[in-house]
C-alpha positions in Angstrom: -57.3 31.8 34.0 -58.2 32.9 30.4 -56.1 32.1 27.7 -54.3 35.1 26.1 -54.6 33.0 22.0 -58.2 33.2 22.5 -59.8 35.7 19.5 -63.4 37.6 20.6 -65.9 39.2 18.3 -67.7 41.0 20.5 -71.0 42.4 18.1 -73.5 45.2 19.2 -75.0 47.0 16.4 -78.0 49.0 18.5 -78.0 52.7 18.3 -79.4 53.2 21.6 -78.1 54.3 24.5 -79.3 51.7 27.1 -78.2 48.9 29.3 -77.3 46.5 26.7 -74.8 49.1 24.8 -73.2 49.4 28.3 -73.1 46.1 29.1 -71.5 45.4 25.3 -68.5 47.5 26.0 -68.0 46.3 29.9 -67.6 43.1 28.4 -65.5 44.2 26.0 -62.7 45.8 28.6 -63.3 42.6 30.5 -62.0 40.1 28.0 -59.8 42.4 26.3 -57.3 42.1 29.2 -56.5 38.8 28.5 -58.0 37.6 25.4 -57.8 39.6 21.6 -60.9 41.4 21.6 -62.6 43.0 18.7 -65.9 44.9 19.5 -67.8 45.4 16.4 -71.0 48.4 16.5 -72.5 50.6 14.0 -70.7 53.7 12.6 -72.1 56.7 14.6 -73.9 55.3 17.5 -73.6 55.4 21.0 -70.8 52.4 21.5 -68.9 54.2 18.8 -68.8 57.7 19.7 -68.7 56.9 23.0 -65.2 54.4 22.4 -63.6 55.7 19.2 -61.0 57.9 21.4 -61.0 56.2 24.5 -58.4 54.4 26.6 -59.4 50.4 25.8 -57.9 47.3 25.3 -59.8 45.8 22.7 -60.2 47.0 19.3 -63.5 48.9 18.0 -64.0 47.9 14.5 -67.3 50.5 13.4 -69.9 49.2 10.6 -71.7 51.4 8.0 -75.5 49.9 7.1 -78.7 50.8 6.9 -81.2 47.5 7.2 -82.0 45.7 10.6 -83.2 43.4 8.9 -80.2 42.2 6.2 -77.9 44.4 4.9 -75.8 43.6 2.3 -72.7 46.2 4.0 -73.1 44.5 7.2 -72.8 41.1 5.7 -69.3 41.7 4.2 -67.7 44.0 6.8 -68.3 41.1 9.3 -66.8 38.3 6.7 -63.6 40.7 6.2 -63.0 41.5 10.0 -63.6 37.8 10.7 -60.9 37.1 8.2 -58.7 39.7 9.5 -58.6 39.3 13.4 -59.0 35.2 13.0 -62.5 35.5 15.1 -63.1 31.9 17.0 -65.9 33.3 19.1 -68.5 35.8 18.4 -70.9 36.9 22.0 -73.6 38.9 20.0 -75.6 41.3 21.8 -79.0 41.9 19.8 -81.9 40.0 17.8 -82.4 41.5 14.6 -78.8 41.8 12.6 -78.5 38.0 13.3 -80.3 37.1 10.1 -77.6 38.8 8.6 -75.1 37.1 10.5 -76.2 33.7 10.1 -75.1 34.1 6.4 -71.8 36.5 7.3 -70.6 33.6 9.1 -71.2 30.6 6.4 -68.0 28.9 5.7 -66.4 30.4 9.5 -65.9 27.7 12.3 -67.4 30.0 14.8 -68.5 29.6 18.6 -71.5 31.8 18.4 -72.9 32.6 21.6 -75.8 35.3 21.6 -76.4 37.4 25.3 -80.1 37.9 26.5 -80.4 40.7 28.7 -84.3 41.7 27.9 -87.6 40.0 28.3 -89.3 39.4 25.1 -93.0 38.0 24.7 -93.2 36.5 21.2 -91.8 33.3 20.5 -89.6 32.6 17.3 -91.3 29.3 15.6 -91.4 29.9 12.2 -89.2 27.9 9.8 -86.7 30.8 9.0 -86.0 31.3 12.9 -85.1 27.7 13.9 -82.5 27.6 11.0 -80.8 30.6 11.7 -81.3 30.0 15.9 -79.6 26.4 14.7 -76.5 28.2 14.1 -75.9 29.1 17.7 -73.8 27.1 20.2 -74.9 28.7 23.6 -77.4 31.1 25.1 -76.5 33.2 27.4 -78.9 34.5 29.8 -78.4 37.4 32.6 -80.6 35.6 35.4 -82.8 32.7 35.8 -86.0 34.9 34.6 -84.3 35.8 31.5 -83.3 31.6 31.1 -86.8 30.6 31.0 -87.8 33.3 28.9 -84.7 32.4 26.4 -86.3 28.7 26.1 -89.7 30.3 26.1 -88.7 32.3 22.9 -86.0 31.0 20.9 -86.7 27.2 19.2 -85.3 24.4 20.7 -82.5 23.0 19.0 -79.7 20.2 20.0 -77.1 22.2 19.1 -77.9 24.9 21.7 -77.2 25.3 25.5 -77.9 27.5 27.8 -76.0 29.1 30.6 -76.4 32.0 33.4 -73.8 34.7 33.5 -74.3 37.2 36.2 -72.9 40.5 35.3 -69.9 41.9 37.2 -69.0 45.1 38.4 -65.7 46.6 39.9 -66.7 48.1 43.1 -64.7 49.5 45.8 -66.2 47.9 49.4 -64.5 49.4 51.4 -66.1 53.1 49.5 -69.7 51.8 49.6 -69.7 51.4 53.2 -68.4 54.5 54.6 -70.0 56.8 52.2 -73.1 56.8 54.1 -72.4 57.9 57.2 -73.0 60.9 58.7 -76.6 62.1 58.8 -78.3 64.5 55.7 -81.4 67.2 56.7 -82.7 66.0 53.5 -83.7 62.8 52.2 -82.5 61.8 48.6 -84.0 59.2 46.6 -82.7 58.2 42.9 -84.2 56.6 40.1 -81.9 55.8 36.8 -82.5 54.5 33.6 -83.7 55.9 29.7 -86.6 58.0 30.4 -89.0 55.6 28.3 -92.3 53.5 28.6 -91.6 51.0 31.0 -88.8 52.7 33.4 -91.4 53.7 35.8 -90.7 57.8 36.0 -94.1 58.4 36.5 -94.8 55.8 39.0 -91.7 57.4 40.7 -93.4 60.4 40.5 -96.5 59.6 42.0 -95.5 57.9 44.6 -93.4 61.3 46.2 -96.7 63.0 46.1 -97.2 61.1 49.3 -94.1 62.4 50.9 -94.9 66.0 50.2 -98.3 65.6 51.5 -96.7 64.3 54.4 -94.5 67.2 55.0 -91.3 65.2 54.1 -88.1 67.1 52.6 -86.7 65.1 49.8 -84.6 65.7 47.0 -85.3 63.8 44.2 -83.3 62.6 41.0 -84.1 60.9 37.7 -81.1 59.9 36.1 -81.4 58.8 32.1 -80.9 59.6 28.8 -84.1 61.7 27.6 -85.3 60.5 24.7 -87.6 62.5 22.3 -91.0 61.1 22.3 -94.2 61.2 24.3 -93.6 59.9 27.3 -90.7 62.2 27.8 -92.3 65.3 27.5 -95.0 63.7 29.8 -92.3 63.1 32.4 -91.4 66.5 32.2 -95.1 67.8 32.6 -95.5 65.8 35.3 -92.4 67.7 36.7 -93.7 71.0 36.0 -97.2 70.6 37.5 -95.9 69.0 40.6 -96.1 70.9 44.1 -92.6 69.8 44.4 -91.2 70.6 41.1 -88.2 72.3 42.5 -87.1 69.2 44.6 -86.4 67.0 41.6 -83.6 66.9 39.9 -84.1 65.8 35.8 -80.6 66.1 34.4 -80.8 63.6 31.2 -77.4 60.9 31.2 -75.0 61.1 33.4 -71.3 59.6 33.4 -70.9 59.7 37.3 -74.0 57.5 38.4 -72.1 56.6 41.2 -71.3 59.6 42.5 -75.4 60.2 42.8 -76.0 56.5 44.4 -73.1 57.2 47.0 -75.3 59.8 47.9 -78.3 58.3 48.1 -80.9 56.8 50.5 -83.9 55.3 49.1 -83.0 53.6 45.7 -86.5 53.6 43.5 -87.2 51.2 40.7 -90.6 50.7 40.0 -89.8 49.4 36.3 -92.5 47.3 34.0 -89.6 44.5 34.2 -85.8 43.9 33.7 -83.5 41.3 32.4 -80.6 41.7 35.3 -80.2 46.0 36.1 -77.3 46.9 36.4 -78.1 50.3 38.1 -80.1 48.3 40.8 -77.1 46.1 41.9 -75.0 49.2 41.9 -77.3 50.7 44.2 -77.4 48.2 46.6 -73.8 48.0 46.8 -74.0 52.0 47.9 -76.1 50.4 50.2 -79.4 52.1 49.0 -82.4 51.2 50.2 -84.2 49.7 47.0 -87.6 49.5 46.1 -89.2 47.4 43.1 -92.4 46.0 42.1 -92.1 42.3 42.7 -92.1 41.8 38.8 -89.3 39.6 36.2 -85.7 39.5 38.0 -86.7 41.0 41.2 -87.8 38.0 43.0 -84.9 36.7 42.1 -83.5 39.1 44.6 -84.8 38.2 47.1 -84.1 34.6 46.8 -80.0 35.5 47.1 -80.7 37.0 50.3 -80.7 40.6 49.1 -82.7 43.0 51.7 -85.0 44.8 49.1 -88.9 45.8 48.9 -91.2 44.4 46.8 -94.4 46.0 45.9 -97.4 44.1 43.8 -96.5 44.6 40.1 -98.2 48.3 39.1 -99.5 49.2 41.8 -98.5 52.8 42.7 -100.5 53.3 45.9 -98.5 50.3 46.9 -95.6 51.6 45.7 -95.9 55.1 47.6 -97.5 53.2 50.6 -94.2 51.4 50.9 -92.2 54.4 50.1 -93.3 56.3 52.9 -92.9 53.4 55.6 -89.3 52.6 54.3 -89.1 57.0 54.8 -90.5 57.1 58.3 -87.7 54.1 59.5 -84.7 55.1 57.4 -81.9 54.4 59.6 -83.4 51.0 60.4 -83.6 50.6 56.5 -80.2 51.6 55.9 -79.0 49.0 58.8 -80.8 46.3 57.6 -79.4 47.2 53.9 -76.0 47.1 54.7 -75.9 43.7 53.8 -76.5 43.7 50.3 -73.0 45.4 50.0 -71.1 42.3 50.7 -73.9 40.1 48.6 -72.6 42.3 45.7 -69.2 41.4 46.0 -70.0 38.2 46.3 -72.4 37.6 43.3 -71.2 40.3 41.3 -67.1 40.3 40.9 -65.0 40.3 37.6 -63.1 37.3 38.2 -66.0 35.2 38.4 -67.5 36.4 35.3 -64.4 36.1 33.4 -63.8 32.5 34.4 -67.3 31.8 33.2 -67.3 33.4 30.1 -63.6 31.7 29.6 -65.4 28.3 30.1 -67.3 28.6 27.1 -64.8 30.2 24.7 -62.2 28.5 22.2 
């Protein structure tokens, strides 16, 4: 069991709306209820409009700045609220702030562990990475893909481990398993995540041509926060041309994701790649039936016994191919499924998290 003296500097300081800005504040309420948590964000963003008035049990602690890359504001909000909340531990969530950091915490016995949860491609060699990477004491990675890509990336040093931490979720099993029964006239299908490069909305798209020529009902839903760029409005082009326009569903963010997955049959994720989705697990605990290209974490999947298919990476005829066979033997699908549900609760639960995270705090 955690100890309750323990003193958490949680710090996320993205202005995005996205997985890792979730994942900040879920770890947040998890460590808050039985350690002295202090979750420290940027003034105006998501994690701070989003937690400034809500019911928590760790304290949000808003910074004003205006460099990535070193801000001088940044650099002494973080000594003061290190001084004032005693901070032993600090799990950053990010890249970019912690050359600011690295100075913020000079003279600070701190346990600094940093939290991957994307895939990056350029590895950090130069001179001024490996002495501010030296200041780190673990790394913690989201599966085994994002492991290797953590010692693929970030310079070796012998004051650094590494360490896998599954996420967690608090799911209801008993919910997941009875809210599919009962049989729908129409098929629905759900893709979420930020409608951005990489998500696969397109893909998703293309691939329910095939149903439509087939003659299939469907109802399909795109859930994610709609950015404004290009390949947002191409999304919604692609909507607007489409034969079956008015079967899909576009509503931008939604708070009650579950409420859609609960609802769902055919769980569709062809993403360019992910750390350890979030959505994805959700969905197989409503006991979706999911379908990914066969890309980063997914394997991964598949090795834990999860029932889930995998297409070759790209490949949309694939992708739709696959589709339509999963369609045309749904109640088979949704059978076979049913055992992700308890693969969730077994990977997946809080107190198993906790005591891991617990194990490496002071």
């Amino acid at each position: 069991m955690a100890k309750e003296n323990k003193t958490v500097g949680i710090m996320c300081f993205s202005s995005s709306n996205g997985g890792m800005e979730h994942d900040a504040i879920k770890l947040a309420r998890l460590l808050g209820g039985v350690m002295q948590v202090s979750l420290l964000c940027k003034l105006g963003a998501f994690i701070h409009q989003t937690q400034k008035d809500a019911d928590k049990n760790f304290v949000l602690e808003p910074i004003s700045f205006s460099s990535r890359t070193f801000s001088l504001s940044m650099f002494f909000r973080v000594r003061a609220l290190l001084r004032k909340y005693d901070i032993d531990n600090v799990i950053f969530f990010g890249a970019s702030e912690l050359k600011t950091l690295f100075f913020a915490f000079q003279g600070f016995d701190i346990n600094l562990l940093i939290r991957h949860g994307t895939t990056k491609s350029r590895p950090k060699t130069d001179w001024f990475h490996r002495l501010i990477y030296s200041r780190v004491n673990y790394h913690i990675a989201l599966s085994r893909h994002l492991l290797a890509n953590v010692k693929y990336i970030v310079p070796r040093t012998q004051e650094s481990a590494y360490q896998i931490i599954y996420p967690s979720f608090r799911l209801n099993h008993n919910e997941s398993e009875s809210m599919q029964s009962g049989h729908k006239k129409t098929l629905q299908i759900t893709h979420v995540g930020r409608v951005v490069t990489g998500k696969g909305q397109l893909d998703v798209l293309n691939a329910c041509q095939l149903l439509y020529d087939r003659g299939i009902k469907f109802r399909l839903n795109i859930l994610g926060a709609l950015d404004d760029g290009d390949y947002a409005s191409e999304v919604k082009k692609r909507i607007n041309k489409a034969a079956f326009s008015n079967q899909v569903h576009l509503p931008g963010h939604v708070t009650n994701v579950a409420d859609y997955l609960a609802q769902t049959d055919i769980f569709l994720f062809p993403s360019a790649g992910e750390g350890m989705p979030n959505a994805f697990i959700e969905a197989m605990h409503y006991n979706n039936v999911c379908i990914a290209y066969d890309n980063t974490v997914f394997p991964e999947f598949v090795e834990m016994g999860f029932y889930i298919h995998l297409v070759r990476n790209g490949d949309v005829k694939a992708l739709a191919e696959k589709l339509l066979a999963v369609v045309m033997d749904i109640e088979n699908e949704k059978i076979r499924s049913a055992t992700n549900v308890r693969l969730v609760q077994k990977y997946f639960q809080p107190e198993r998290e906790l005591a891991q995270w617990d194990d490496l705090l002071v």
